[in-house]
C-alpha atoms as a printed R data frame, in Angstrom:
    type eleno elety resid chain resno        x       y       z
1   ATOM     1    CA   UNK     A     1 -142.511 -63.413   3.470
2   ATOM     2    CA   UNK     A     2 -145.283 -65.614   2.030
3   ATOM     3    CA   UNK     A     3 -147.278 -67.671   5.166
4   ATOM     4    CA   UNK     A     4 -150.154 -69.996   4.539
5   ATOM     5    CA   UNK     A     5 -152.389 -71.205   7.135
6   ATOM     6    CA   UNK     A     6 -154.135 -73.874   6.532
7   ATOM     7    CA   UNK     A     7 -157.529 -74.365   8.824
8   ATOM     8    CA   UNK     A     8 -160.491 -77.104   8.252
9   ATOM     9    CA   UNK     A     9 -158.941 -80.186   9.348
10  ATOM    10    CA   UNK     A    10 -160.700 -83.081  11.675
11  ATOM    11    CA   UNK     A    11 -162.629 -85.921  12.833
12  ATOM    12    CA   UNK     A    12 -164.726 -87.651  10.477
13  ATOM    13    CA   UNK     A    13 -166.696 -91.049   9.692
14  ATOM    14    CA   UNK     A    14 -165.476 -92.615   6.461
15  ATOM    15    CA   UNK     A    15 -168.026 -91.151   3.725
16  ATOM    16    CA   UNK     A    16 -168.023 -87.687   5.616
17  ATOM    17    CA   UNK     A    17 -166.733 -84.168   3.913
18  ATOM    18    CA   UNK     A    18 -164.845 -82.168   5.173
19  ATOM    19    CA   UNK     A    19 -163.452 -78.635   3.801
20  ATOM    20    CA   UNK     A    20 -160.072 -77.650   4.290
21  ATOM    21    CA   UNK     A    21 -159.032 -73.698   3.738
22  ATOM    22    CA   UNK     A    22 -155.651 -72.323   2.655
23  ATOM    23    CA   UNK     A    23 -155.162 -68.630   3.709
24  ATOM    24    CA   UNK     A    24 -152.147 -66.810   2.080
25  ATOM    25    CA   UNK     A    25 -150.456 -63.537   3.018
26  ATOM    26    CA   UNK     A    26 -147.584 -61.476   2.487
27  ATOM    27    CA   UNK     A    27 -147.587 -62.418  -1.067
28  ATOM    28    CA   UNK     A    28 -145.387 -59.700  -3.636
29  ATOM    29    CA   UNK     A    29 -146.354 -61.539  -6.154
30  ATOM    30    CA   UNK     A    30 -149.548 -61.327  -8.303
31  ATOM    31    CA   UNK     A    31 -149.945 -64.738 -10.014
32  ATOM    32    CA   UNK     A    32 -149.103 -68.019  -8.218
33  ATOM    33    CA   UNK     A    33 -149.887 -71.818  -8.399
34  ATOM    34    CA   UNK     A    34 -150.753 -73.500  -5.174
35  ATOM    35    CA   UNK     A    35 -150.882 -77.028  -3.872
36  ATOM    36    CA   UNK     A    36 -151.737 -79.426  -2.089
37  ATOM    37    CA   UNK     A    37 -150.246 -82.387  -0.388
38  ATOM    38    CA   UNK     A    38 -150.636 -84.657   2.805
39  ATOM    39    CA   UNK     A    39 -148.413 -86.895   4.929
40  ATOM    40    CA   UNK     A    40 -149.594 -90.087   6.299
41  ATOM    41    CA   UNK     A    41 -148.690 -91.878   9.756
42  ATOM    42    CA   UNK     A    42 -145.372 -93.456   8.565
43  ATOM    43    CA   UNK     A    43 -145.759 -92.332   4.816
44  ATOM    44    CA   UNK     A    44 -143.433 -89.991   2.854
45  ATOM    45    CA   UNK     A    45 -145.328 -86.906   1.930
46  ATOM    46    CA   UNK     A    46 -148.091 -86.831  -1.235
47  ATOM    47    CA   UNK     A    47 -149.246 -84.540  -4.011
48  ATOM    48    CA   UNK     A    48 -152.871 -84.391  -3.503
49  ATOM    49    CA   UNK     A    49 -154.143 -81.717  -5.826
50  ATOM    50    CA   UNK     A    50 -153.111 -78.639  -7.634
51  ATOM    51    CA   UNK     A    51 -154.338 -75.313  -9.334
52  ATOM    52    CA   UNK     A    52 -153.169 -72.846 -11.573
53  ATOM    53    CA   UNK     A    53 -153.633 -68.595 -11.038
54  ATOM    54    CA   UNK     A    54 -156.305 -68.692 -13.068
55  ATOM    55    CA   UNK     A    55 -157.785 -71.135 -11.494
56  ATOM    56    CA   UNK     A    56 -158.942 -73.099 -15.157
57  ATOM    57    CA   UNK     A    57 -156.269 -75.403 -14.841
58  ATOM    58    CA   UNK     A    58 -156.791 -78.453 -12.124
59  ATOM    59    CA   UNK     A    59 -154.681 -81.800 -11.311
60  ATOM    60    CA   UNK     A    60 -155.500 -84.617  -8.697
61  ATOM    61    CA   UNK     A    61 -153.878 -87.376  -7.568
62  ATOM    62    CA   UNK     A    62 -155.481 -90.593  -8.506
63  ATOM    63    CA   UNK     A    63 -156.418 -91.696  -5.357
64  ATOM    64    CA   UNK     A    64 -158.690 -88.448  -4.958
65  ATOM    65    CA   UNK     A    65 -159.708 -87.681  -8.112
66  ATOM    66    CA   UNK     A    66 -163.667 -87.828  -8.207
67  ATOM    67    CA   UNK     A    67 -163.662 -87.071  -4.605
68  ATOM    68    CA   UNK     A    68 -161.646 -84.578  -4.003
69  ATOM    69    CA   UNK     A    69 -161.816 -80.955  -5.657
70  ATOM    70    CA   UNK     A    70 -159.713 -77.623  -5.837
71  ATOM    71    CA   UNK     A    71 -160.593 -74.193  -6.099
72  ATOM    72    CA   UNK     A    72 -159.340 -70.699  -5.391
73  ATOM    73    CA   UNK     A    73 -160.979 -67.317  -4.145
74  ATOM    74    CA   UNK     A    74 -158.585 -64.666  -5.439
75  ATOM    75    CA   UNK     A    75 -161.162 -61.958  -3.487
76  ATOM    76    CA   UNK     A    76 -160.114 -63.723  -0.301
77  ATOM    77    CA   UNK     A    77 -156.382 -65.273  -1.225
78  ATOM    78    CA   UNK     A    78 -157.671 -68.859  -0.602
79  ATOM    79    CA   UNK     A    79 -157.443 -72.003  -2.244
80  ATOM    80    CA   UNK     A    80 -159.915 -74.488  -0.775
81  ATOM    81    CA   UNK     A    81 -159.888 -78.239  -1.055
82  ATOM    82    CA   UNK     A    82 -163.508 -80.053  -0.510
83  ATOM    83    CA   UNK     A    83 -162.637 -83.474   0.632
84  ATOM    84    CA   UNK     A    84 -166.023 -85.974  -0.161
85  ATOM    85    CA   UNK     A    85 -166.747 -89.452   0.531
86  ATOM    86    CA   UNK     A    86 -163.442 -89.239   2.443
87  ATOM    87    CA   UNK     A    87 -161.925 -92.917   3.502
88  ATOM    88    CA   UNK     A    88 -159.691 -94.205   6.458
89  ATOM    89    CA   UNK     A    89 -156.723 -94.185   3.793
90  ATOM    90    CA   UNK     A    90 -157.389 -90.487   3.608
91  ATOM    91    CA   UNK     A    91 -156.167 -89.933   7.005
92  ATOM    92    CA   UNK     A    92 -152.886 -87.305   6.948
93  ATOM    93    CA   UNK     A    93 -151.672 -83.851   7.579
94  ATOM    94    CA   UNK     A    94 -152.768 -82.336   5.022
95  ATOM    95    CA   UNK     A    95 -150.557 -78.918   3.493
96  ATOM    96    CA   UNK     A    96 -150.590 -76.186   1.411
97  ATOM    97    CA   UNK     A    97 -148.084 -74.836  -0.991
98  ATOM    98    CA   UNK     A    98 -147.372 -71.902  -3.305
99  ATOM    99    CA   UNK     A    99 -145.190 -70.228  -5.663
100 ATOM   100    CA   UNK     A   100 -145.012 -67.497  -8.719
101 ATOM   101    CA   UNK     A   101 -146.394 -68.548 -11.740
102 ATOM   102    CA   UNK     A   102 -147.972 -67.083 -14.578
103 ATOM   103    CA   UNK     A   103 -149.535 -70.163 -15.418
104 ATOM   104    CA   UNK     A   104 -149.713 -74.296 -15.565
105 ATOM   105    CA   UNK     A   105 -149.519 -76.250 -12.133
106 ATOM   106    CA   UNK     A   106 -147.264 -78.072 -10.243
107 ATOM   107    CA   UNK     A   107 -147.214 -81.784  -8.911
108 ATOM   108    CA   UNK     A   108 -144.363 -82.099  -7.254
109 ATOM   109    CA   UNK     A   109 -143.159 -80.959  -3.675
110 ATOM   110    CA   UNK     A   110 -139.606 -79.234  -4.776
111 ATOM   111    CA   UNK     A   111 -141.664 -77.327  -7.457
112 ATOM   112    CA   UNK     A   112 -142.969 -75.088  -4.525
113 ATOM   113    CA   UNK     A   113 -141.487 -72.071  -2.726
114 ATOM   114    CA   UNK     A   114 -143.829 -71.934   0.828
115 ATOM   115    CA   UNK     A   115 -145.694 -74.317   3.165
116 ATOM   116    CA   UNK     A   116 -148.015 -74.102   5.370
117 ATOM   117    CA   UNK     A   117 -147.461 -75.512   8.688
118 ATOM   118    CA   UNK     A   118 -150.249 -78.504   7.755
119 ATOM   119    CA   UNK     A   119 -153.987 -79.382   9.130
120 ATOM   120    CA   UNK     A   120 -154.369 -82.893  11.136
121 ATOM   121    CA   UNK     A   121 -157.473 -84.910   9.039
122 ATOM   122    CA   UNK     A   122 -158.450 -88.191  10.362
123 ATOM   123    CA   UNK     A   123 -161.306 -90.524   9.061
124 ATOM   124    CA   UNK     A   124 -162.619 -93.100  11.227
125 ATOM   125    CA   UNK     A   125 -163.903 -96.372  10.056
């Protein structure tokens, strides 16, 4: 059985950074794609960002892209996401998500096999 924890979350000022980590284990699998998304206060739940095994292949929402980036550690089975000039609107639990793949990426919440149980970041104004 696949678990992600996801670690990193917090309190910030608007314009802060914060890093969030996603640590996998139990994986059979060799290649996977791995996500992540974030549920605000009242909100349905959002793709954030996205990377592929390899790691060459990135997607962002467009709320985060220029802000926000992906990237993986196969050495230490982690995908982080570095969260910069981070606003109020940013504010969410923020997951993680995998699944097999030999390749591409994968936007969308039902595209994913495993969560994490989610990270609480909040940005204060």
């Amino acid at each position: 059985q696949v678990q992600l924890v996801e670690s990193g979350g917090g309190l910030v000022q608007a314009g802060g950074s914060l890093r969030l980590s996603c640590a996998a284990s139990g994986r059979t699998f060799s290649r996977h794609a791995t996500g992540w998304f974030r549920r605000a206060p009242g909100k349905e739940r959002e793709f954030v960002a996205a990377i592929s095994w390899s790691g060459a292949v990135t997607d962002y929402a467009d709320s985060v892209k220029g802000r926000f980036t992906i990237a993986r550690d196969h050495a230490k089975n982690t995908v982080y996401l570095q969260m910069n000039s981070l606003k109020p609107e940013d504010t969410a639990v923020y997951y993680c998500a995998d699944r097999e793949s030999n390749g591409g990426i994968f936007t969308t919440e039902g595209s994913y096999d495993y969560w994490g149980q989610g990270t609480q970041v909040t940005v204060s104004s």
